[in-house]
Backbone as JSON Lines, residues from 0, in Angstrom:
{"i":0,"aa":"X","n":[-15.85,104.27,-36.11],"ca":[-16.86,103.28,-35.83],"c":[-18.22,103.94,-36.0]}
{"i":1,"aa":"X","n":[-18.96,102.98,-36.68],"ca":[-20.5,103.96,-36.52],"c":[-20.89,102.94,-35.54]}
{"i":2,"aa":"X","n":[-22.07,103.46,-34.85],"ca":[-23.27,103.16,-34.23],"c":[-24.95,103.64,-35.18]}
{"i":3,"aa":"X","n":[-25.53,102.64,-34.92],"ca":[-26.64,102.46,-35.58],"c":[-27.98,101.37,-34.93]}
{"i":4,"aa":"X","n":[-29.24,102.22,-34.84],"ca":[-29.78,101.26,-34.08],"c":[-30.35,99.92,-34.55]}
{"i":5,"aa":"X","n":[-31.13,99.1,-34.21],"ca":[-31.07,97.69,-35.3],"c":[-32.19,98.07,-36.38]}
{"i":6,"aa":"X","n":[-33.16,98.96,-36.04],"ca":[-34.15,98.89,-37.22],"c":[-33.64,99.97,-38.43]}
{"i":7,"aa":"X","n":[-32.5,100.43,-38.23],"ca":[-31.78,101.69,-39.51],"c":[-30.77,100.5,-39.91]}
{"i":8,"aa":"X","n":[-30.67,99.75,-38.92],"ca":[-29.44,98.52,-39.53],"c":[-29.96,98.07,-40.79]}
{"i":9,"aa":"X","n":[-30.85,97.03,-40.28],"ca":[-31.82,96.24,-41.06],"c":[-32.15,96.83,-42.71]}
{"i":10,"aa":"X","n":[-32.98,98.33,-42.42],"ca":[-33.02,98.9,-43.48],"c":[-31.56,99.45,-44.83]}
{"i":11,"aa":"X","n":[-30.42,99.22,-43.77],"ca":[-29.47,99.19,-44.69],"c":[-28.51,98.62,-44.47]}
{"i":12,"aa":"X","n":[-28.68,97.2,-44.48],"ca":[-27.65,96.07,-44.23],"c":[-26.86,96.15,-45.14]}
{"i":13,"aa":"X","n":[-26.88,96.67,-46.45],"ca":[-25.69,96.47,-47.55],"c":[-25.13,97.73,-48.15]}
{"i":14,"aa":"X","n":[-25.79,98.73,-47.23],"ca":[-24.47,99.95,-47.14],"c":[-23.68,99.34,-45.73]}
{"i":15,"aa":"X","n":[-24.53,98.77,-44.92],"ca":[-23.56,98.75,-43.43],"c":[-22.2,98.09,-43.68]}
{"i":16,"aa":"X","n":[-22.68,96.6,-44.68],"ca":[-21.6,95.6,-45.14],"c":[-20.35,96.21,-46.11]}
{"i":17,"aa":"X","n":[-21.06,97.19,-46.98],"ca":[-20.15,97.97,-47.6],"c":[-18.71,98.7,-46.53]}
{"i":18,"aa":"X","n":[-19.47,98.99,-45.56],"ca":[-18.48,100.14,-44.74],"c":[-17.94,99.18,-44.04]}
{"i":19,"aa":"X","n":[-18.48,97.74,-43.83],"ca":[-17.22,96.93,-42.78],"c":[-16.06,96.5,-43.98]}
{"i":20,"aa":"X","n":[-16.36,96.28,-44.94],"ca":[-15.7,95.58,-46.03],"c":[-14.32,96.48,-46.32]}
{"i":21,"aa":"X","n":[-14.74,97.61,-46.26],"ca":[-13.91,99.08,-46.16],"c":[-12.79,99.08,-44.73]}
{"i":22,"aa":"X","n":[-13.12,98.3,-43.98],"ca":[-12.51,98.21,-43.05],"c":[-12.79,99.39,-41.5]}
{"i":23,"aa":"X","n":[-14.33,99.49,-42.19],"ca":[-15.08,100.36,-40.55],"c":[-15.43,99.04,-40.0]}
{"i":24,"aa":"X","n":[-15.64,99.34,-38.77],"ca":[-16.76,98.75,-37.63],"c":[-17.8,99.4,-37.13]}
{"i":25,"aa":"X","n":[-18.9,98.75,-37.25],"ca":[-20.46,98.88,-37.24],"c":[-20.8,98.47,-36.12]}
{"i":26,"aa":"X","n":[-21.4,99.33,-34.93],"ca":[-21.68,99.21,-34.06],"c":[-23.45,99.14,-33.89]}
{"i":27,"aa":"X","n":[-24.38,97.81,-33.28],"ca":[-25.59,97.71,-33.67],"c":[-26.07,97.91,-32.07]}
{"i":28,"aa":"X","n":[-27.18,98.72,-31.98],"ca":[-27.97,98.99,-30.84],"c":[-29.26,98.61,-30.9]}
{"i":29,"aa":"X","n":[-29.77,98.02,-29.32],"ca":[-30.97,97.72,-29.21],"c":[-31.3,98.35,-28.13]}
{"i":30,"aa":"X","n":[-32.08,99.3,-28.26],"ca":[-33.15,100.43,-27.22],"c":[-32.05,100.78,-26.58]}
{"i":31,"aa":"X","n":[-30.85,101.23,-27.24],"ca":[-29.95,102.25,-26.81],"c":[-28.52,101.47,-26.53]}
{"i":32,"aa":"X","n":[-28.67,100.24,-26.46],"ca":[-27.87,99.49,-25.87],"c":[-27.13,98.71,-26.91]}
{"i":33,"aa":"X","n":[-25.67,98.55,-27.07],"ca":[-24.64,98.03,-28.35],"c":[-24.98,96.9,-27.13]}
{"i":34,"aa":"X","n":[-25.35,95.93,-28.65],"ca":[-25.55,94.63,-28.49],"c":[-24.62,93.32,-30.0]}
{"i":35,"aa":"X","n":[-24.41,93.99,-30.5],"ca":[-23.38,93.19,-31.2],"c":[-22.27,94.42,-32.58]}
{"i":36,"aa":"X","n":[-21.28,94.09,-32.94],"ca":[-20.54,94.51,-33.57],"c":[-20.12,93.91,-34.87]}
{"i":37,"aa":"X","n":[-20.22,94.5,-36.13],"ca":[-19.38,94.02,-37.39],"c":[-18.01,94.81,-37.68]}
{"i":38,"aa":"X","n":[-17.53,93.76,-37.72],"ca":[-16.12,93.88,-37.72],"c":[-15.42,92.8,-38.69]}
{"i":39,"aa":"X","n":[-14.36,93.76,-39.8],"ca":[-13.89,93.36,-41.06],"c":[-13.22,92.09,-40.73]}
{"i":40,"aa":"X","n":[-13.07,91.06,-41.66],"ca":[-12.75,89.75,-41.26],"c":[-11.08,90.19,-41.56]}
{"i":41,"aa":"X","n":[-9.67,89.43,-40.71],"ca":[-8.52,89.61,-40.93],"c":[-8.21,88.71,-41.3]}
{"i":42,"aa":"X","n":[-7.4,88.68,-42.07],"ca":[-7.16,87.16,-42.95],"c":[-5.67,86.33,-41.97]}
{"i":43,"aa":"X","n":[-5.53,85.3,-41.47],"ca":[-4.38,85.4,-40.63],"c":[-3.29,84.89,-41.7]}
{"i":44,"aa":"X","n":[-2.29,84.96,-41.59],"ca":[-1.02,84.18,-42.28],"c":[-0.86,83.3,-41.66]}
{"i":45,"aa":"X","n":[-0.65,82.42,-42.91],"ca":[-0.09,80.87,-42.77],"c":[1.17,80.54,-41.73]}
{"i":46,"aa":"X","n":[1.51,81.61,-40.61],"ca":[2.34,81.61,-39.83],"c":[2.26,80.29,-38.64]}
{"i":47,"aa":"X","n":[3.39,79.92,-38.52],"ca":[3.06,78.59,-37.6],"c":[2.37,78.92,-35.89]}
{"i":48,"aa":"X","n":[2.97,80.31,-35.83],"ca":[1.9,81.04,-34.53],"c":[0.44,80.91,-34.61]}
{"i":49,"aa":"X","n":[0.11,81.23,-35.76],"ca":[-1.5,81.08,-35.9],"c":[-1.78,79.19,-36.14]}
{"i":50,"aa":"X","n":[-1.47,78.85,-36.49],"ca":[-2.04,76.97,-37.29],"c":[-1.97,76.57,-35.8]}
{"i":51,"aa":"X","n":[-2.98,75.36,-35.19],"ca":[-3.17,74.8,-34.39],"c":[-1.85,73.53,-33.38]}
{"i":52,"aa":"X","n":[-1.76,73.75,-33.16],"ca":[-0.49,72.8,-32.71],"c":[-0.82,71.4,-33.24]}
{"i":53,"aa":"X","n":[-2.39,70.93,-33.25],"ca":[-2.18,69.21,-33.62],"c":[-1.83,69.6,-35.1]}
{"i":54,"aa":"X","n":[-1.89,70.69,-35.78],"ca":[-1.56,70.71,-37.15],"c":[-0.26,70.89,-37.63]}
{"i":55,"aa":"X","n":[0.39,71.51,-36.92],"ca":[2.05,71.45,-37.37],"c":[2.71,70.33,-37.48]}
{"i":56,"aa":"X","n":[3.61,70.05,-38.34],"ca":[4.29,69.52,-38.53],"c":[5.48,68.77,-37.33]}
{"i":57,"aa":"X","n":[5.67,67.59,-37.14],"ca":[6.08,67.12,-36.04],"c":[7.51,66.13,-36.27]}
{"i":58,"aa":"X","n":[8.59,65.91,-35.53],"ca":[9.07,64.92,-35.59],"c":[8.93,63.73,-34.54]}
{"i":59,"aa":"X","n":[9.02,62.7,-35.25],"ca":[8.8,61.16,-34.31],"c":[9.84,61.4,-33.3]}
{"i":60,"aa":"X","n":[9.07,61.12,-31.92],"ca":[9.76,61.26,-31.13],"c":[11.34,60.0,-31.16]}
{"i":61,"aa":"X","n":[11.23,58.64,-31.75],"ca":[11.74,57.93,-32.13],"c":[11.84,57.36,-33.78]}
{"i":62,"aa":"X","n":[12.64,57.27,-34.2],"ca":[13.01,56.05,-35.24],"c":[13.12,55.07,-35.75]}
{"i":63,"aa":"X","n":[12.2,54.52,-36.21],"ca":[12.45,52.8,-36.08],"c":[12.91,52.9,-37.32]}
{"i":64,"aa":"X","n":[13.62,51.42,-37.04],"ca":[14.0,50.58,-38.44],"c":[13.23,50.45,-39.85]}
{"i":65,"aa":"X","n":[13.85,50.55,-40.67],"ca":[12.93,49.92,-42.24],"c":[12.47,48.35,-41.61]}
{"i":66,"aa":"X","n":[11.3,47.77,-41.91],"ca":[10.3,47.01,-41.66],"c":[10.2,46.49,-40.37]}
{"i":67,"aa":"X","n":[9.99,47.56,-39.26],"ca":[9.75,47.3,-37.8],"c":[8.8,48.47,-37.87]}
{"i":68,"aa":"X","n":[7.64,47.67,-37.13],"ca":[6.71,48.34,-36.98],"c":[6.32,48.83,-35.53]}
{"i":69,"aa":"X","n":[5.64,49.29,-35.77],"ca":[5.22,50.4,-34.23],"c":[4.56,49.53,-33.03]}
{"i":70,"aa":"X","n":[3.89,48.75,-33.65],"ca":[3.13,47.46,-32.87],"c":[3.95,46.8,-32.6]}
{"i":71,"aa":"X","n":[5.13,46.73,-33.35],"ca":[5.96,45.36,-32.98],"c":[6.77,46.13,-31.61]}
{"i":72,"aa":"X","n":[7.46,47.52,-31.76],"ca":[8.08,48.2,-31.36],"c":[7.26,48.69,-29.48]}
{"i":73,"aa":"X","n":[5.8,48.42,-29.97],"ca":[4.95,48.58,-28.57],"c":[5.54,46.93,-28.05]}
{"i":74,"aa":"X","n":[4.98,46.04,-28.62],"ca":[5.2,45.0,-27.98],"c":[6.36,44.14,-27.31]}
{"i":75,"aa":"X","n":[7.79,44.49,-28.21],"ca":[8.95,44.68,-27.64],"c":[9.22,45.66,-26.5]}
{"i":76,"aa":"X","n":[8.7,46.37,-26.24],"ca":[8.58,47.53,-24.72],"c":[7.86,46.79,-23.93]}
{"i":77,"aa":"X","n":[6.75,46.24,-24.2],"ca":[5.79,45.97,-22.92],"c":[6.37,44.43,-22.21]}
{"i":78,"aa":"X","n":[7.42,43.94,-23.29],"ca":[8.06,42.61,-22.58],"c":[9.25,43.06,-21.9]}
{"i":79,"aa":"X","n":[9.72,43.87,-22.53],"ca":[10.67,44.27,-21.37],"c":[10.55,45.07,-20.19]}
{"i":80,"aa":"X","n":[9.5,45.67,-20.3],"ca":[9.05,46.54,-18.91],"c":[9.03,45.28,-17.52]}
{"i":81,"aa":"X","n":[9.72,46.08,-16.62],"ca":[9.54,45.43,-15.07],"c":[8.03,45.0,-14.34]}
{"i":82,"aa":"X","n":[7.64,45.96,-15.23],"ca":[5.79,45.44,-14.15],"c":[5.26,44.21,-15.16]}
């Protein structure tokens, strides 16, 4: 990891970018103090661990029929419900 303070940063932002790209991390200081970090981007895999849950792929919790619809299928429930 380097450390570097922000005004040597500044002056060489595209050697710094070079060395994260390389897969260092760039450590940036202000009046002595690490105040932010560059760090190489990781690319994640298309693994279903990483993708968001509303994004995976799902099965219907139910099945309806060929030309019964979901509305119809709500509205047939709500007449038979007790309340």
């Amino acid at each position: 990891m380097h450390s570097l303070p922000l005004s040597e940063f500044r002056a060489n932002v595209s050697a710094m970018l070079d060395l994260v790209e390389q897969g260092e991390t760039v450590r940036i200081l202000r009046h002595g103090k690490p105040v932010a970090e560059l760090v190489p981007v990781v690319e994640k895999a298309a693994d279903p661990v990483h993708v968001p849950s509303w994004k995976r792929p799902f099965e219907p919790l139910i099945s309806l029929p060929a030309g019964y619809s979901a509305v119809k299928a709500l509205l047939d429930e709500r007449e038979q419900s007790p309340l």
